[in-house]
C-alpha positions, -999 to 999 in steps of 0.1 A, spaced: 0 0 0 9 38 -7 -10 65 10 -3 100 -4 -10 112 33 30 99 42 40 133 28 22 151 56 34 134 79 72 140 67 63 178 70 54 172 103 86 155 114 106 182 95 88 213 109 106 237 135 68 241 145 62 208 152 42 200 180 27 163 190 2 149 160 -30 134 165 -47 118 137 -88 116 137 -104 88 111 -127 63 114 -115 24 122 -96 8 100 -90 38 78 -55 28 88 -42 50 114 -20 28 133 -4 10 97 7 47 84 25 55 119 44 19 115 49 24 81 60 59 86 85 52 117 101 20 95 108 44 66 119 79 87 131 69 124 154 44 137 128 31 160 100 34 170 85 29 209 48 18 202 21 22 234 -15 9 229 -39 19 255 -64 -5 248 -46 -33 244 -21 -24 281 -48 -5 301 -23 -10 325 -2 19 307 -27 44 318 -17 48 355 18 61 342 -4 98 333 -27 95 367 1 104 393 25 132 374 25 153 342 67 148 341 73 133 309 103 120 314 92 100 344 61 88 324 86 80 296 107 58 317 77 36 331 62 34 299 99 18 285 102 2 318 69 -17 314 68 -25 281 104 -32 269 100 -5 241 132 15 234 136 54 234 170 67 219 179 92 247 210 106 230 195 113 197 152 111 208 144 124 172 154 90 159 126 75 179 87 79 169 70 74 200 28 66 195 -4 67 214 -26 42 201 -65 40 209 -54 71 231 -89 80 234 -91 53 262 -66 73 286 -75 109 285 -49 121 309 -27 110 282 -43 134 257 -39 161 286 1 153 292 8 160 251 8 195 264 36 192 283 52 171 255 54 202 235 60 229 263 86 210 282 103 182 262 99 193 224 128 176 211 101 142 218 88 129 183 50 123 194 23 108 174 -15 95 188 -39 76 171 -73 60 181 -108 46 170 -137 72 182 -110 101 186 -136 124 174 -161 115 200 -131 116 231 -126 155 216 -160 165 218 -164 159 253 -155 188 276 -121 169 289 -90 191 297 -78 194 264 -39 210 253 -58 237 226 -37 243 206 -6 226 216 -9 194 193 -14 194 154 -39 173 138 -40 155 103 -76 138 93 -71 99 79 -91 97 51 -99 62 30 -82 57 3 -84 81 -27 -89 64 -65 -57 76 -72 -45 54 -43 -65 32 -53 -49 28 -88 -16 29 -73 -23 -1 -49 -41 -19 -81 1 -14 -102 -14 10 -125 10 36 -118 9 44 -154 -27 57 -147 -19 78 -122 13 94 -142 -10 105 -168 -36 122 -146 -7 139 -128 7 148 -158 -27 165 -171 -21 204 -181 -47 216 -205 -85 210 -207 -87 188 -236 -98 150 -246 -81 122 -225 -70 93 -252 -92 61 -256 -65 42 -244 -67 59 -210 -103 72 -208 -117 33 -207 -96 18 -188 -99 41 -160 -136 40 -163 -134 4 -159 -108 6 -132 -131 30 -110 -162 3 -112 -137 -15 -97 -131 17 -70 -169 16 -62 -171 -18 -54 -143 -22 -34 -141 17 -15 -109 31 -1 -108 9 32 -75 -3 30 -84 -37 38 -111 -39 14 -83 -20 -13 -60 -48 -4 -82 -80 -5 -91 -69 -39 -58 -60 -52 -38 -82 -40 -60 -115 -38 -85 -110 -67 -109 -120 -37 -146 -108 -39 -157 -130 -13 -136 -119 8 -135 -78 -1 -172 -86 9 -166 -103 40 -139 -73 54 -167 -46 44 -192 -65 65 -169 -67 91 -161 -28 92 -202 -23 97 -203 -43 118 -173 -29 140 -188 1 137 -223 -9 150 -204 -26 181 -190 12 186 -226 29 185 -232 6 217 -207 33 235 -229 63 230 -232 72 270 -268 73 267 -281 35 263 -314 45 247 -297 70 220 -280 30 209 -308 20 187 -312 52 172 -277 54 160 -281 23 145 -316 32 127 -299 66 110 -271 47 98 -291 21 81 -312 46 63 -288 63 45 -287 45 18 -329 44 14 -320 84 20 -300 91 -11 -322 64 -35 -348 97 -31 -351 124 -53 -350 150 -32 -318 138 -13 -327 157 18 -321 139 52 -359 130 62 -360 119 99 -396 103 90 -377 74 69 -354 64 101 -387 58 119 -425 66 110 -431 98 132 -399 109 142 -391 139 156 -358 159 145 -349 166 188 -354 129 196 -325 123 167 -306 148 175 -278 137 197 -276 106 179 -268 118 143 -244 141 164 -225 108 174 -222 95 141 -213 129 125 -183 136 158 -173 102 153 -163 111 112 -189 81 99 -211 106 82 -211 133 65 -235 164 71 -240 189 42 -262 220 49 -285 233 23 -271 270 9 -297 296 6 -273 318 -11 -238 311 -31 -218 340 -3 -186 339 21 -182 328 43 -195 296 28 -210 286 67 -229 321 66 -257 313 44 -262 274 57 -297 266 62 -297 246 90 -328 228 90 -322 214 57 -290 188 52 -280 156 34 -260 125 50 -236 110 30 -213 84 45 -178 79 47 -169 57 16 -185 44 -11 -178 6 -6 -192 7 29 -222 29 16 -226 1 -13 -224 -29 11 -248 -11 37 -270 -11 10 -269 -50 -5 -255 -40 -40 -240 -73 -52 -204 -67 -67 -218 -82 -101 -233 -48 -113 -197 -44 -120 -206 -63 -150 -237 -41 -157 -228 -16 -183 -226 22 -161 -251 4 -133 -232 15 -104 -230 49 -112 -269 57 -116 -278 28 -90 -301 42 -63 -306 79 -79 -264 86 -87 -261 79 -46 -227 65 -51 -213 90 -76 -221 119 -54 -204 101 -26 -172 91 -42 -175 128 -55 -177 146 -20 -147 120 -6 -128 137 -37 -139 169 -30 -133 168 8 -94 160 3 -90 191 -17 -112 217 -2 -108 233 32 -144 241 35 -173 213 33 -192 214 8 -229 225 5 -263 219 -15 -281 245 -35 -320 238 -45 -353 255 -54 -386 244 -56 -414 249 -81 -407 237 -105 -378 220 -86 -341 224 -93 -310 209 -71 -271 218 -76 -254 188 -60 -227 203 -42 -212 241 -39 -174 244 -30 -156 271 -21 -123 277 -43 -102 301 -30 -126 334 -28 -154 321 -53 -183 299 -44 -187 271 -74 -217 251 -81 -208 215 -90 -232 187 -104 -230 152 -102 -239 132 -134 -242 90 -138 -244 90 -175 -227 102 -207 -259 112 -219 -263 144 -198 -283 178 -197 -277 206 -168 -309 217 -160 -303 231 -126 -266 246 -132 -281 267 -161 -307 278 -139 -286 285 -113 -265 310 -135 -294 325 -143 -300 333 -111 -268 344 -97 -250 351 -129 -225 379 -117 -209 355 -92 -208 322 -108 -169 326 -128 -173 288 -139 -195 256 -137 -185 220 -129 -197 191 -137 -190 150 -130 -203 126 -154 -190 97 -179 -182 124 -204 -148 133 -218 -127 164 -202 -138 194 -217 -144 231 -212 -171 250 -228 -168 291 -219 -180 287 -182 -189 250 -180 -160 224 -174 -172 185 -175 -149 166 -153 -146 127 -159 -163 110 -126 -126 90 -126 -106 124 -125 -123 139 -96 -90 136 -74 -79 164 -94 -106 188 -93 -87 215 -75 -61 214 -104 -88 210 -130 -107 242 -118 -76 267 -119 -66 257 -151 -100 263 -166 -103 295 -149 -70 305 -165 -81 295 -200 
């Protein structure tokens, strides 16, 4: 496996800022395996401390904040080796540090009183541990979000480098070849069958394994539904559980609006409230707010009463909802399979990676138009339109620049159509959406 993320990290280690890192993803987006991977290819060594597996560990941080002293139990208890002389060698990690939260308290004395310490922290849930009102070092730790694994990464894990290269290597709005545009259509079937988990990437890519790609997704939902057990409130468990499984009978709508009546026949938006908090905190879903208005700050014109759930990869969304891998077979199936659902999911993991700001929804009624997603790029708010077929029309963009046609400097669109700019309306390929933030400023320069 390659994850592009690496590079981060190596900016992190190199950094005259640096202070200790803590990266936030869902389990079994592989946290822990990018801090191994990371220490065997950049440190010497590196002293590894999982709180969930040695709850033992914890009463090092009850009794003292002196990080050296908690350094030399921890080494003294575990066997794990520090480099002393040269401590910049060594990587020391948290793990599952979410489980010892005087441990997430003492990283501020990492960074005030023992800098030249190479700290890293890692854990399941992390989200959830830092929304609770613990005493927590603001702004004394960096953080890097652990996303699943990009198409690109994808490709790369699947040995067609040669893919990648030539999407890199992309500088001008025109036709991509035959001899790339089909196999990477083919290749990102392939993507939204498997997802970007990387054990699901690597059971696929490695093994030629359905079966068992199909088996390690089930296993991820259900890991995840043994987590919604540790909401603190017993009776918000069930709920959880009932969102979650209705996402996928959420997007197959037209209108992709969150409706809390198709979790449970006469629900209430305050009874479902905390829980679709605990899934959003905890980085499973994703929460996009309707836009009233295409303005900055982006947040300012959110209309909070109206939002969509997407999850937080396309495989898992796929094997949530019992599509059998053989639609792979079934001519552009997948990408128009419950309303486009998948599509605009892959689309918004794509967009998420490159955008600081989350994306939003823009729709009107009567007659009734819908702009999948608006991004922010740089200073300009963009709508973007998500399209499962080659055979495409863009009803609601062109009504949408009809209404706001001073501010809208260029349209985007996904579908299974060739690259290509026409004055104010760029059609991206579904498989390039990795490079959307590239895409855009080159068509704003032509």
């Amino acid at each position: 496996m390659e994850r592009l993320i690496i590079q981060n990290l190596l900016d992190w280690k190199n950094s005259k800022y640096r202070k200790p890192i803590i990266l936030k993803g869902v389990r079994q987006v592989g946290k822990t395996w990018l801090l191994k991977e990371f220490a065997k290819c950049h440190y010497e060594n590196i002293a590894y401390f999982n709180f969930d597996e040695h709850p033992e560990y914890k009463q090092f941080f009850e009794s003292t904040k002196d990080v050296e002293r908690i350094l030399q139990n921890l080494i003294m208890a575990s066997g794990e080796v520090i480099n002393q002389d040269a401590p910049h060698n060594s990587l020391i990690v948290f793990d599952e540090i979410q489980e010892c939260p005087n441990a997430l308290n003492t990283l501020k004395y990492f960074y005030e009183n023992t800098p030249y310490y190479h700290v890293a922290c890692a854990g399941s849930l992390l989200g959830i541990a830092l929304s609770k009102p613990v005493s927590f070092p603001v702004g004394k730790v960096d953080f890097l979000e652990v996303m699943p694994m990009t198409f690109t990464e994808f490709l790369m894990a699947n040995g067609d480098r040669n893919l990648v290269d030539y999407m890199k290597n992309v500088d001008r709005i025109e036709s991509i070849p035959v001899a790339f545009f089909n196999p990477l259509y083919e290749k990102l079937k392939m993507y939204f069958i498997t997802g970007g988990m990387p054990e699901s990437v690597r059971s696929w890519t490695q093994d030629k394994d359905v079966e068992l790609m199909q088996q390690v997704l089930s296993n991820i939902l259900d890991a995840y539904e043994r987590d919604f057990a540790k909401h603190p409130e017993p009776k918000d468990f069930p709920k959880i559980s009932m969102i979650w499984k209705s996402i996928p009978s959420q997007l197959a709508k037209e209108n992709k609006k969150f409706l809390y009546k198709v979790v449970k026949e006469g629900a209430r938006a305050r009874e479902y409230e905390d829980a679709l908090q605990w899934l959003c905190d905890a980085n499973l879903v994703y929460k996009i707010y309707r836009s009233s208005a295409p303005g900055l700050p982006i947040s300012a014109y959110d209309d909070l009463s109206a939002f969509k759930l997407y999850m937080v990869d396309v495989g898992l969304l796929r094997r949530l909802a019992l599509l059998a891998p053989s639609a792979f077979g079934e001519g552009n199936r997948l990408f128009v399979e419950f309303k486009g659902a998948l599509s605009e999911n892959y689309v918004l993991q794509a967009l998420q990676n490159q955008f600081e700001a989350m994306p939003r929804y823009w729709t009107v009624e009567n007659p009734r138009y819908e702009v999948g997603f608006l991004i922010q790029h740089e200073n300009d708010i963009l709508p973007v339109e998500v399209k499962s077929e080659s055979n495409v029309t863009s009803r609601s963009l062109k009504k949408y620049k009809e209404k706001y046609k001073d501010k809208v400097k260029l349209r985007v669109r996904f579908s299974l159509n060739n690259l290509r700019l026409d004055n104010d309306f760029l059609n991206i390929p579904l498989f390039m959406a990795d490079y959307t933030d590239k895409l855009i400023k080159m068509a704003l320069k032509e």
